[in-house]
Backbone as ProteinMPNN parsed JSONL, in Angstrom:
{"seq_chain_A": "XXXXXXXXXXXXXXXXXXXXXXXXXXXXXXXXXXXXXXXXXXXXXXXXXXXXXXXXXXXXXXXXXXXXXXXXXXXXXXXXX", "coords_chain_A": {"N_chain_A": [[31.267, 24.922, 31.094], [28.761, 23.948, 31.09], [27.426, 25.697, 29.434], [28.325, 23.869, 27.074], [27.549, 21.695, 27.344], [24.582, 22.116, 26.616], [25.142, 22.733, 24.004], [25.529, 20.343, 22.967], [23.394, 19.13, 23.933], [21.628, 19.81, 21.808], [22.574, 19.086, 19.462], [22.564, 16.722, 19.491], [20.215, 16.374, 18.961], [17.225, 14.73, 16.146], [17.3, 15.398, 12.796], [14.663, 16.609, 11.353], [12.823, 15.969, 8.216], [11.447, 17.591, 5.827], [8.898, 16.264, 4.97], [8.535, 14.393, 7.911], [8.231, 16.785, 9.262], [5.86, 18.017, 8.555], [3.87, 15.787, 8.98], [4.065, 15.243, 11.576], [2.858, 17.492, 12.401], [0.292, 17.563, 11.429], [-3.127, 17.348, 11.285], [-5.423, 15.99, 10.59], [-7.818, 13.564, 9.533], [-6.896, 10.097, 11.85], [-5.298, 6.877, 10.679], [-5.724, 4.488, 11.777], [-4.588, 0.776, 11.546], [-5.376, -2.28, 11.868], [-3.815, -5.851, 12.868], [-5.374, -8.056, 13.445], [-7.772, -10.722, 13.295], [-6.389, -11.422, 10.876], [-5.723, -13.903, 8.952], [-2.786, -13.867, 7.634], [0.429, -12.309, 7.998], [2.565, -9.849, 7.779], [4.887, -10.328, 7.601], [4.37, -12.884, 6.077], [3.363, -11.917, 3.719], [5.266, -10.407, 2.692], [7.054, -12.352, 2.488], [5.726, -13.925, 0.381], [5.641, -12.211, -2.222], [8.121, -12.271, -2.265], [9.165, -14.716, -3.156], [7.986, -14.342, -5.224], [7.668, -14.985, -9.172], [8.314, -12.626, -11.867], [9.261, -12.254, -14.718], [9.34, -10.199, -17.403], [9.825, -9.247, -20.688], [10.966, -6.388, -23.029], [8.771, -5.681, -25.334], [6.874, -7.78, -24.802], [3.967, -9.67, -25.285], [1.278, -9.426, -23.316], [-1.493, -10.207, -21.634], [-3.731, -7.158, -20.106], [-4.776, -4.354, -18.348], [-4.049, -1.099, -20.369], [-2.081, 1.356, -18.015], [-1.158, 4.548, -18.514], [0.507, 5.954, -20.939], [3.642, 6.075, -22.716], [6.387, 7.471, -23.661], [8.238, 5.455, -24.694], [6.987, 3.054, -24.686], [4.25, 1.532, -23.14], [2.553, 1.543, -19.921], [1.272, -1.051, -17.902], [-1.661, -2.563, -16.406], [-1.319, -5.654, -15.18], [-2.749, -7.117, -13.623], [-1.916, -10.092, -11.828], [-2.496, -12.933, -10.436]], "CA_chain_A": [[30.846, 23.561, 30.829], [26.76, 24.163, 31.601], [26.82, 25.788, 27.533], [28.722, 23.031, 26.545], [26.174, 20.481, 27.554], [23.516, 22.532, 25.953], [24.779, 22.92, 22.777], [25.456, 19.114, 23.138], [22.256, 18.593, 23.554], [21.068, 20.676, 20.53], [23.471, 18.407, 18.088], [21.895, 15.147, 19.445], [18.512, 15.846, 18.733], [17.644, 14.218, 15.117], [17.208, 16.454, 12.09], [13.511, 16.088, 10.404], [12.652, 15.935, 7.23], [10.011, 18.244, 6.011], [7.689, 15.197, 5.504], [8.341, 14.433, 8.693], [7.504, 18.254, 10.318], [4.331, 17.777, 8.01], [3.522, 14.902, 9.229], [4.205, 15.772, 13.072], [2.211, 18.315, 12.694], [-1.04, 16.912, 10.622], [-4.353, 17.301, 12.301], [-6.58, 15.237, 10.182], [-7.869, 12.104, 10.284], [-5.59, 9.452, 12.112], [-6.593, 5.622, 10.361], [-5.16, 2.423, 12.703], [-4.556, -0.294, 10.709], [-4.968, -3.985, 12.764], [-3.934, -7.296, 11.883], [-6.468, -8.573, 14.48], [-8.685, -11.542, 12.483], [-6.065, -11.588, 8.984], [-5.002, -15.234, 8.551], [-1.607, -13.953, 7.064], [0.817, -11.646, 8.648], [2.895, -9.04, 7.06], [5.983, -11.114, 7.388], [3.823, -13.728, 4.832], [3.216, -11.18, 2.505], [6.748, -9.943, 2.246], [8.158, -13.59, 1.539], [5.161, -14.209, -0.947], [6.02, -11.433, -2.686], [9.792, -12.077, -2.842], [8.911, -15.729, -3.968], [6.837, -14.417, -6.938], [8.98, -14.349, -9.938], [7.387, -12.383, -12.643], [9.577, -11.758, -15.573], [8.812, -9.673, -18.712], [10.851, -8.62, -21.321], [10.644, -5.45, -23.773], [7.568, -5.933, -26.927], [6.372, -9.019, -25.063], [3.184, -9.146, -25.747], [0.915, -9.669, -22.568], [-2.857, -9.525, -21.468], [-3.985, -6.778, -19.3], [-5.319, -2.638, -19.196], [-3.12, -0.047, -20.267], [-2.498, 2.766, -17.699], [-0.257, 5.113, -18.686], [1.28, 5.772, -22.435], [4.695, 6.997, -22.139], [7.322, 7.453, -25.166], [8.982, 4.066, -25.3], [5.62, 2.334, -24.653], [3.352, 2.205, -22.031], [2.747, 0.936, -18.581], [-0.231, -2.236, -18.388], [-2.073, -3.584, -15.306], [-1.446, -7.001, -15.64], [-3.584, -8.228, -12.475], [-1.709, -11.131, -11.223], [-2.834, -13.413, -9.091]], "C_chain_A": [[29.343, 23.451, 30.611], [26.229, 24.391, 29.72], [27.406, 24.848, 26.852], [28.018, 22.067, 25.838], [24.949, 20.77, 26.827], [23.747, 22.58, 24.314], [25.517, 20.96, 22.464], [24.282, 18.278, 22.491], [21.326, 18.702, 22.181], [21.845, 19.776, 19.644], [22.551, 17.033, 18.308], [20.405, 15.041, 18.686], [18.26, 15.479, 16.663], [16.799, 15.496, 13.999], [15.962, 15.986, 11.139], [13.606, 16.378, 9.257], [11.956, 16.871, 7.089], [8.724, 17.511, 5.875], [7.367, 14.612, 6.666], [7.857, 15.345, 9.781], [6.034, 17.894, 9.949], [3.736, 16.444, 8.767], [3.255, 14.965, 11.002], [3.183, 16.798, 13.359], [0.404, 18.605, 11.74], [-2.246, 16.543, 11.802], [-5.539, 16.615, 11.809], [-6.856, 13.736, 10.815], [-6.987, 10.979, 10.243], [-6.492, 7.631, 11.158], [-5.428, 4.647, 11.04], [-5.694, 1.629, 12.407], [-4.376, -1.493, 11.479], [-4.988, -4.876, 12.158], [-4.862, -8.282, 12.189], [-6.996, -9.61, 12.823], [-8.026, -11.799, 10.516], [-5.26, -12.905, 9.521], [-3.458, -15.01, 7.697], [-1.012, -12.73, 8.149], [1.668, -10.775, 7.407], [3.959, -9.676, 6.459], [5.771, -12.235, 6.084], [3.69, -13.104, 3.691], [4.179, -10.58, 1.943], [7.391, -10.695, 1.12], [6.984, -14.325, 0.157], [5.144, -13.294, -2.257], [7.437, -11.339, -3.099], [9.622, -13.585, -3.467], [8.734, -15.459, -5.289], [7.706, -14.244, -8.158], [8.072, -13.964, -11.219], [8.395, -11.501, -13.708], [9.549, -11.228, -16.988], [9.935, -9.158, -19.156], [9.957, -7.482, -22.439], [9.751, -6.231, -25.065], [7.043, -7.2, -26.35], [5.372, -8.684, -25.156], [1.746, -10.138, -24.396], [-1.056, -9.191, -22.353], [-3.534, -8.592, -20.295], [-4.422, -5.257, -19.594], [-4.556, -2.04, -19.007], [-3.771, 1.467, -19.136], [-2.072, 3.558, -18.136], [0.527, 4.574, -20.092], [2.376, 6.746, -22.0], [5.282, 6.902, -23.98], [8.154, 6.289, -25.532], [7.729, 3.346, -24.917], [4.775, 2.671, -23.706], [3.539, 1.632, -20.643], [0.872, 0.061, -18.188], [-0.145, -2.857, -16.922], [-2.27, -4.991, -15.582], [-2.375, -7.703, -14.544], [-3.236, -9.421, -12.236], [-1.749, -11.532, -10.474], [-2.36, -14.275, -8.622]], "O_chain_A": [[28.939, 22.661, 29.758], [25.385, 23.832, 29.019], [27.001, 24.873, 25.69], [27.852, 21.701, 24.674], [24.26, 19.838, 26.411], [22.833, 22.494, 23.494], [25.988, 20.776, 21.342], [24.076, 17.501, 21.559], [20.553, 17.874, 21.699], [21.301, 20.003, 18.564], [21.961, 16.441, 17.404], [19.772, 14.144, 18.129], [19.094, 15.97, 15.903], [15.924, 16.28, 14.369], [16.142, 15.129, 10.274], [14.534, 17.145, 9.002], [11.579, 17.342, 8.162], [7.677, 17.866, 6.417], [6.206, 14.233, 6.822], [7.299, 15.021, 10.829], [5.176, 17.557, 10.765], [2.584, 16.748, 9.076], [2.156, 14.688, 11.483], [2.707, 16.928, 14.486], [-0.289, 19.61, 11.587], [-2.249, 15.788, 12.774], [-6.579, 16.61, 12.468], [-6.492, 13.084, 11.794], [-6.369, 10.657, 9.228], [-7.686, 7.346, 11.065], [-4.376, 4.269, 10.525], [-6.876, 1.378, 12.641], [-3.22, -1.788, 11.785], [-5.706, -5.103, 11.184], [-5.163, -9.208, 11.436], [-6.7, -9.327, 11.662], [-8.618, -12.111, 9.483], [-4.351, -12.884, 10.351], [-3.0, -16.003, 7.13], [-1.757, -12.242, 8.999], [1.434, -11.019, 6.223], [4.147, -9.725, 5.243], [6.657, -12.472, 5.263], [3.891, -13.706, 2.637], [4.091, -10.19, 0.779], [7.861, -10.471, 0.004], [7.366, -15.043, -0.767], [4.616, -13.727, -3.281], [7.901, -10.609, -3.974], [10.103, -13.58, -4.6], [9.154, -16.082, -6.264], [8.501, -13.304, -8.133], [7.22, -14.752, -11.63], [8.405, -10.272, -13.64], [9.803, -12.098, -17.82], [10.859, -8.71, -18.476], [8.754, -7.566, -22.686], [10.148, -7.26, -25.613], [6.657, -7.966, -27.232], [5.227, -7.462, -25.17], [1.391, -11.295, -24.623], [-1.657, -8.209, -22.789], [-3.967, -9.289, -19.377], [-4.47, -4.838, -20.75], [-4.03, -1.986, -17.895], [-4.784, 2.166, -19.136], [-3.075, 3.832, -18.795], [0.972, 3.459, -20.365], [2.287, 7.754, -21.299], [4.783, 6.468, -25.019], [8.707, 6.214, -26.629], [8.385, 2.333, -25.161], [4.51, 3.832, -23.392], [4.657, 1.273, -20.275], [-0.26, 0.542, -18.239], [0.807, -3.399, -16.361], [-3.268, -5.44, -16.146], [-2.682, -8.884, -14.709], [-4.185, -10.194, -12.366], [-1.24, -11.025, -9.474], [-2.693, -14.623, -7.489]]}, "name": "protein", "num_of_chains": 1, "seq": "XXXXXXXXXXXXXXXXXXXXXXXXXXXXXXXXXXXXXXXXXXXXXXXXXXXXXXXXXXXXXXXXXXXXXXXXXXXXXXXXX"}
């Protein structure tokens, strides 16, 4: 019963990723991000973001800087605010 329990235990434990080993095991610098002093919360920025309705269709013809040229067109920072 005693190896039972052990290889028990060995199934429970959860199976990483390799971004997660990498990551577990990353010695640089750590950066902690606070919401301390932001007049919005994350939760606000979620639902202003699912509010936003911003629909484009193919050849419209919009103002903003191209990043990226691909083979069916390109891909354009539109900066909306």
């Amino acid at each position: 019963p005693a190896q039972t329990s052990t290889a028990l235990n060995v199934a429970a434990e959860p199976i990483m990723s390799r971004f997660d080993r990498l990551k577990k095991n990353y010695k640089g610098p750590q950066v902690v991000v606070s919401s301390e002093g932001l007049d919005f919360s994350y939760d606000d920025f979620a639902d202003a973001v699912a509010n936003t309705d911003y629909s484009f269709n193919r050849n419209d013809v919009v103002k903003g800087t191209v990043v990226q040229y691909e083979n069916g067109g390109c891909v354009v920072d539109l900066v909306c605010r």
